[in-house]
C-alpha positions in Angstrom: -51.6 39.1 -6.4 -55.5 39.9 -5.9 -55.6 40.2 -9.3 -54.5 36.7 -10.2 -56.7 35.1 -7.5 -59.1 36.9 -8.8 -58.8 35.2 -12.3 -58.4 32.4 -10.9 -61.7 32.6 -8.9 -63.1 32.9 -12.3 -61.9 30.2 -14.2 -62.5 28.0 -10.8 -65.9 29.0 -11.5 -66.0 27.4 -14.5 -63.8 24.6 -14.5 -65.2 22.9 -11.5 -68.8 22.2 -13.8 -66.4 20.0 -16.4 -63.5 18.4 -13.9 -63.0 17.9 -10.0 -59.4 17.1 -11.4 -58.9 20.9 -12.7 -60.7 22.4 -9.9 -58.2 20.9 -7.7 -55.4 22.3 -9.2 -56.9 26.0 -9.2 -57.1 25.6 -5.9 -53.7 24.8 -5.5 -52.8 27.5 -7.2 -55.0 29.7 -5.4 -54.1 28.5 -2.1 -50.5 29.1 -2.6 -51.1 32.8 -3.9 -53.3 33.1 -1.0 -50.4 31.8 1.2 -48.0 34.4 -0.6 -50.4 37.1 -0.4 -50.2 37.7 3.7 -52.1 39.7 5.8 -52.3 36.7 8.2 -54.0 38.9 11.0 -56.4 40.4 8.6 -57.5 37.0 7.6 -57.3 35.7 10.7 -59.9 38.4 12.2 -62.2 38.0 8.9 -62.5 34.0 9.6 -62.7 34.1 13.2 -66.1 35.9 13.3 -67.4 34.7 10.1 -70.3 31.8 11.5 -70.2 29.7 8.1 -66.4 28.9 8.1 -66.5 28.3 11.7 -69.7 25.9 11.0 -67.9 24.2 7.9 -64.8 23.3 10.1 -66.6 22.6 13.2 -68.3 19.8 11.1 -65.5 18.6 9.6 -63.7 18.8 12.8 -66.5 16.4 14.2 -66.6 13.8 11.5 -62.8 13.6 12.0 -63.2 12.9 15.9 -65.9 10.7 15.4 -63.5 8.4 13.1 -60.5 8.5 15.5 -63.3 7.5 18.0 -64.7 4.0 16.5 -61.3 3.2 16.0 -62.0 1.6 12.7 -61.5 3.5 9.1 -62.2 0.9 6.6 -65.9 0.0 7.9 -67.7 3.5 7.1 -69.4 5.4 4.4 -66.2 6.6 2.9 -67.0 8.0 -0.6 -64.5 7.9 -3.6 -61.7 5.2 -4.7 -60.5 4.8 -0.7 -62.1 2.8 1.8 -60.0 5.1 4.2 -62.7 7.2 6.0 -60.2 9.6 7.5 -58.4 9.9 4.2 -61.9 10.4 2.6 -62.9 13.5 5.9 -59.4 15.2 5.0 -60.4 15.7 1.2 -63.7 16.8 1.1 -64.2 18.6 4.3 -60.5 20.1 5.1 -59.3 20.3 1.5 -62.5 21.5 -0.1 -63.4 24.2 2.4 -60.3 26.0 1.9 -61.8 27.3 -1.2 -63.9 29.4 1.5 -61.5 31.1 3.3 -59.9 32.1 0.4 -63.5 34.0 -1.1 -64.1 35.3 1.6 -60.9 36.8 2.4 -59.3 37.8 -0.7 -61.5 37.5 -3.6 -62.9 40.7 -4.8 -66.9 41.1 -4.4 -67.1 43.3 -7.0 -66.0 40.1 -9.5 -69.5 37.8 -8.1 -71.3 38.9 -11.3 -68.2 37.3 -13.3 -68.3 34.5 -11.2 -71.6 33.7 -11.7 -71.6 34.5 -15.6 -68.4 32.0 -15.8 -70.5 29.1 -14.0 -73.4 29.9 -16.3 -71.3 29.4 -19.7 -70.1 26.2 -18.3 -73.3 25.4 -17.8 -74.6 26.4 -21.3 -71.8 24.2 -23.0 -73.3 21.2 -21.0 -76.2 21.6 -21.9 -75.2 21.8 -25.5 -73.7 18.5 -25.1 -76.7 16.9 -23.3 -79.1 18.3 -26.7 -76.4 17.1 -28.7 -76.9 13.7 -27.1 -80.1 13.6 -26.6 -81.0 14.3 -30.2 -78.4 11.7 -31.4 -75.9 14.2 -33.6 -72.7 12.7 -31.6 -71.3 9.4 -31.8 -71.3 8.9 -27.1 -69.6 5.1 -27.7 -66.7 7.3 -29.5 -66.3 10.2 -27.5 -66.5 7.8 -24.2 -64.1 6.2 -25.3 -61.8 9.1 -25.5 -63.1 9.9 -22.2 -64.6 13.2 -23.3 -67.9 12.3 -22.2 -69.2 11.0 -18.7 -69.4 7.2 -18.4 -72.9 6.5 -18.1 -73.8 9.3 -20.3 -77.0 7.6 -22.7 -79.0 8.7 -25.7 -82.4 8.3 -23.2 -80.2 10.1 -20.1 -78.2 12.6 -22.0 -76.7 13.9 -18.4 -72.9 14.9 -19.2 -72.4 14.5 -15.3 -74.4 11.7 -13.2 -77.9 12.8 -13.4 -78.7 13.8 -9.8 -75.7 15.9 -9.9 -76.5 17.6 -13.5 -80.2 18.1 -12.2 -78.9 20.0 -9.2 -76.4 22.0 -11.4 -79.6 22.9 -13.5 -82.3 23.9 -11.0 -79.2 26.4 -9.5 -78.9 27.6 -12.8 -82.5 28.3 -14.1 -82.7 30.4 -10.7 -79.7 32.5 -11.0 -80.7 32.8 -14.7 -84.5 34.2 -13.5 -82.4 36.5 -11.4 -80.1 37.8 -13.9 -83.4 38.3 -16.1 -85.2 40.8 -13.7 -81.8 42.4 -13.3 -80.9 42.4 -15.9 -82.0 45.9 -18.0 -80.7 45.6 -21.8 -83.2 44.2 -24.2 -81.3 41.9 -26.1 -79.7 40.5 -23.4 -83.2 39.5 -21.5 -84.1 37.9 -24.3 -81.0 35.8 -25.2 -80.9 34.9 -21.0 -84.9 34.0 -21.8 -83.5 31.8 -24.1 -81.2 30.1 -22.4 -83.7 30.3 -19.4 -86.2 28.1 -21.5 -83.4 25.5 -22.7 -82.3 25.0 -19.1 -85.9 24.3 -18.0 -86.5 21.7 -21.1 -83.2 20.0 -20.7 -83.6 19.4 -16.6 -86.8 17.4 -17.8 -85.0 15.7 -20.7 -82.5 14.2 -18.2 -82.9 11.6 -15.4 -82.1 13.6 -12.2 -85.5 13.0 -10.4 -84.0 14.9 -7.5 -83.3 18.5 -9.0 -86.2 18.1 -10.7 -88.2 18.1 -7.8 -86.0 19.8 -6.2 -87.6 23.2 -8.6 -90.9 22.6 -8.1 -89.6 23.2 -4.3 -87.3 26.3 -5.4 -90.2 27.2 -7.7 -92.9 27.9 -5.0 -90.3 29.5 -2.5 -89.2 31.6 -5.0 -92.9 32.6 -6.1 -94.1 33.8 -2.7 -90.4 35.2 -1.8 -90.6 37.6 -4.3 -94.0 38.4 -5.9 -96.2 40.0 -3.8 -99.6 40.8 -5.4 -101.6 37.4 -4.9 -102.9 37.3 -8.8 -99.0 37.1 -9.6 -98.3 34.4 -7.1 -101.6 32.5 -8.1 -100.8 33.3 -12.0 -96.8 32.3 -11.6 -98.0 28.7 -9.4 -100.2 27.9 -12.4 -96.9 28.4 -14.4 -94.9 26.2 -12.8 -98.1 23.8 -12.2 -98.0 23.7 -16.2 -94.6 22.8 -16.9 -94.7 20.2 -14.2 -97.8 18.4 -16.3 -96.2 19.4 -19.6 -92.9 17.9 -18.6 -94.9 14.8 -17.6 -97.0 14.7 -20.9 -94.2 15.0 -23.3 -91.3 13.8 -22.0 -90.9 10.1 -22.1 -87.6 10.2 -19.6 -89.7 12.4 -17.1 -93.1 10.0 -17.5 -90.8 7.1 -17.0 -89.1 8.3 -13.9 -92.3 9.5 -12.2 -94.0 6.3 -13.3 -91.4 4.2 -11.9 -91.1 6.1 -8.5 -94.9 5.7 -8.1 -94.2 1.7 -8.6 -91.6 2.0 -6.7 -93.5 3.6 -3.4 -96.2 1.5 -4.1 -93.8 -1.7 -3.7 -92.7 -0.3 -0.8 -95.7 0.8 1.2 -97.8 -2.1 0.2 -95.8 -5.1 -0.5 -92.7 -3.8 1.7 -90.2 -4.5 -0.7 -87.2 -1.9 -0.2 -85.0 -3.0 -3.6 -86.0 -0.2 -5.6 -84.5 3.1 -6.0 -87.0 5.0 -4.1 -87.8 2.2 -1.6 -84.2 1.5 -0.8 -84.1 5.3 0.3 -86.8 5.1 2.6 -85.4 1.7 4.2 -81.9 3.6 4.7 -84.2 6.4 6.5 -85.8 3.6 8.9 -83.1 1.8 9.5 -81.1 5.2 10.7 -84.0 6.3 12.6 -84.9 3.4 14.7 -80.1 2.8 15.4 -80.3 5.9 16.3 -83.5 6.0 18.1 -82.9 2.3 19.8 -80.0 3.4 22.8 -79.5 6.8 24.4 -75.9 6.4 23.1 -76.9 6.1 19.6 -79.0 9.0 20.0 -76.4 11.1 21.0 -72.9 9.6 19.6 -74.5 8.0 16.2 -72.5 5.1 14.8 -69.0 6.5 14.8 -68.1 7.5 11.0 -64.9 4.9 10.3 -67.3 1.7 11.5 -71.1 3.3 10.5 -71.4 0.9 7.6 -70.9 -2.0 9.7 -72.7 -0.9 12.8 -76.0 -0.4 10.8 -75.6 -3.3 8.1 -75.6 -5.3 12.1 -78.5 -3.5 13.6 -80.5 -3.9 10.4 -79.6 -8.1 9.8 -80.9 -8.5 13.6 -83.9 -6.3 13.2 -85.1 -5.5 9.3 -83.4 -8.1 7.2 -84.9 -7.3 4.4 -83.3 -3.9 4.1 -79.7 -5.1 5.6 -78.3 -6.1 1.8 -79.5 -3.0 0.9 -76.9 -1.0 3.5 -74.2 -3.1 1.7 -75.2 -2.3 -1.7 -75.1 1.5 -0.9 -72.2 3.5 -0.4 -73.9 6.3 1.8 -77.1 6.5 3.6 -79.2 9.0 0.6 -80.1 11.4 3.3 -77.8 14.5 4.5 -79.4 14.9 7.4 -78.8 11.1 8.7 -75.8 11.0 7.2 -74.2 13.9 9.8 -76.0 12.3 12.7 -74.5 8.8 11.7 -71.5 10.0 11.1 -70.8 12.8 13.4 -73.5 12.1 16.2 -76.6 14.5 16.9 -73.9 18.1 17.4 -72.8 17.4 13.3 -76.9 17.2 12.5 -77.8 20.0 14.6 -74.3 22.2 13.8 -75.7 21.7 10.1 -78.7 23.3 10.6 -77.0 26.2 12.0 -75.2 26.5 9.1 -78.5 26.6 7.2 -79.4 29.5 9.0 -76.1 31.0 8.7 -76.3 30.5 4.9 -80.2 32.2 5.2 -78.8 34.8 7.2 -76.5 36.3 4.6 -77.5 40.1 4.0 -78.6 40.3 0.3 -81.4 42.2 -1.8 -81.9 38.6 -3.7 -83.8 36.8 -0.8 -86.0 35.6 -2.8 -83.0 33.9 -5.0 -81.1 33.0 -1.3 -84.8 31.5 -0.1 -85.0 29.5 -3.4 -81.8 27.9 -3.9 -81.6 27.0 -0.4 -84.9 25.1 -0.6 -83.6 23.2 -3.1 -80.6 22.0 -1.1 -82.9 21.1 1.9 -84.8 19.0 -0.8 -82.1 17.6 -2.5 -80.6 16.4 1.1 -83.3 14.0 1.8 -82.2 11.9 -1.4 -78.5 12.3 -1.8 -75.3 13.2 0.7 -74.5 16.2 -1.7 -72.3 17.4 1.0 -70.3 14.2 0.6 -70.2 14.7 -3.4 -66.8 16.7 -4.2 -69.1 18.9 -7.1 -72.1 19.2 -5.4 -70.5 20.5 -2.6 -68.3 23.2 -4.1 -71.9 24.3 -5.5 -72.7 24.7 -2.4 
């Protein structure tokens, strides 16, 4: 029975990267083996003292009561094809977290490095379809319409999943992949993972993902002062990164654009205080939240009450910033994490998911530089997205 969850662990590993639809059925599969596998009280006593699981269901168990509480389901930030916010809380923070409980309870440690080398091959067939894209040797109007390729895939954003997604997926990988190259001791294999190291780099810079992108940078700098500690390294390694920054901007046209644009963008914001931009409709979601929450001791505490949140802030802004109000009904979420949980699950979601932060920072490893860096780029990537409310971003997670 281990055995099989095992493998199945692995090829969850992988699958997830390419299809939320096949990642769901392993963990079907696994859930039932798991289920005919036993040892109830074993599990039972693993969970119970283990502070993540108990932080990923206390969350989910507060979104859920915040939900029954507004007594509304269809006027929330529900993700997905259903309006349904409960619906929407039982898949993503019931169903998803059972993958947890099963790691952590009856997956064998010893198979991580398989894990991990399953995820990176995934990874390096995506990113020989984004080259394969972005340098125009596949037909993408043919193989979208076999649905073999993402939608929105283009020849100038050759991202095979959305782009903040796939920039996410590649600033995890280039760090478990600088990881696996200090570990790693045979020659021929640090230079094929150098390789792939390099391609990983170019392609997140070849692909529209602003977020993961900065996102390294962040990573990048934590990782540099995490694990070197002679200061010429550190000052030699943050000229490195410095470099391909400025390189990335210099000759990549996608990467120029995107930084160009979010420097309009800000500009428009800040100076002319127009929020309809990408960037600028971020940072009017952000005010907007701030100043509900901020505007009634309730609100404070209690936030908007997930199953009517939509419709309690698109009210709150019409009365008091009406030109960002359209821009709560154009949006599907708030593109912040961290005001997302308060929203939705009042100020004991936001401040349960910081103690899962530190949980997560907590874990005893001799990769804290690696722990430190991928981390920071979650805390990053949080104040532009709801990852957490993104079926493949979280399972990254």
């Amino acid at each position: 029975m281990k055995k099989a969850l095992d493998l199945l662990a692995i090829i969850f590993a992988f699958s997830f990267v390419f299809s939320i639809a096949a990642a769901n059925i392993i963990l079907t599969l696994m859930l039932i083996l798991w289920l005919i596998e036993g040892n109830f009280q074993e599990k039972f006593n693993i969970l119970k003292k283990d502070k993540i699981f108990l932080s990923l269901i206390g969350l989910a168990v507060l979104l859920l009561i915040s939900t029954i509480f507004s007594n509304d389901l269809s006027h929330g930030f529900a993700l997905g094809k259903s309006n349904n916010e409960l619906t929407f809380i039982i898949k993503r923070f019931f169903w998803l977290s059972l993958i947890y409980p099963i790691f952590i309870t009856s997956i064998d440690k010893s198979i991580t490095p398989k894990l991990i080398t399953a995820f990176l091959i995934a990874m390096f067939l995506n990113e020989l379809i984004s080259y394969s894209v972005y340098f125009h040797l596949i037909d993408i109007n043919y193989w979208k319409s076999k649905h073999l390729l993402y939608h929105s895939i283009k020849y100038n954003d050759p991202s095979p999943m959305q782009h903040s997604f796939y920039s996410l997926f590649l600033a995890v990988t280039i760090f478990l992949l600088i990881n696996q190259f200090f570990l790693q001791k045979n020659l021929f294999m640090k230079i094929w993972i150098a390789l792939f190291l390099n391609s990983s780099t170019i392609n997140l810079f070849v692909n529209g993902g602003r977020t993961g992108q900065l996102a390294f940078i962040i990573g990048a700098i934590i990782y540099i002062f995490s694990f070197f500690k002679k200061k010429r390294f550190i000052f030699g390694m943050l000229l490195f990164v410095g470099a391909i920054f400025f390189g990335a901007y210099k000759f990549s046209p996608i990467f120029h654009n995107r930084i160009n644009y979010a420097i309009s963008d800000l500009t428009l914001t800040f100076k002319h205080n127009n929020y309809q931009g990408s960037w600028g409709a971020r940072i009017g979601l952000d005010i907007v939240s701030w100043k509900y929450l901020t505007s009634s001791f309730k609100n404070f505490i209690l936030g908007a009450g997930a199953g009517k949140a939509k419709e309690k802030l698109y009210t709150f802004a019409k009365k008091n910033y009406p030109q960002i109000a359209k821009g709560i009904l154009d949006k599907h979420h708030l593109h912040n994490q961290y005001f997302q949980y308060w929203i939705d699950g009042s100020i004991f979601a936001f401040l349960l998911f910081f103690y899962l932060i530190y949980q997560v920072l907590a874990i005893p490893t001799p990769n804290k530089a690696l722990l430190y860096a991928l981390v920071a780029i979650f805390l990053f990537a949080f104040i532009a997205d709801v990852f957490l409310y993104r079926t493949r971003t979280y399972l990254l997670f």
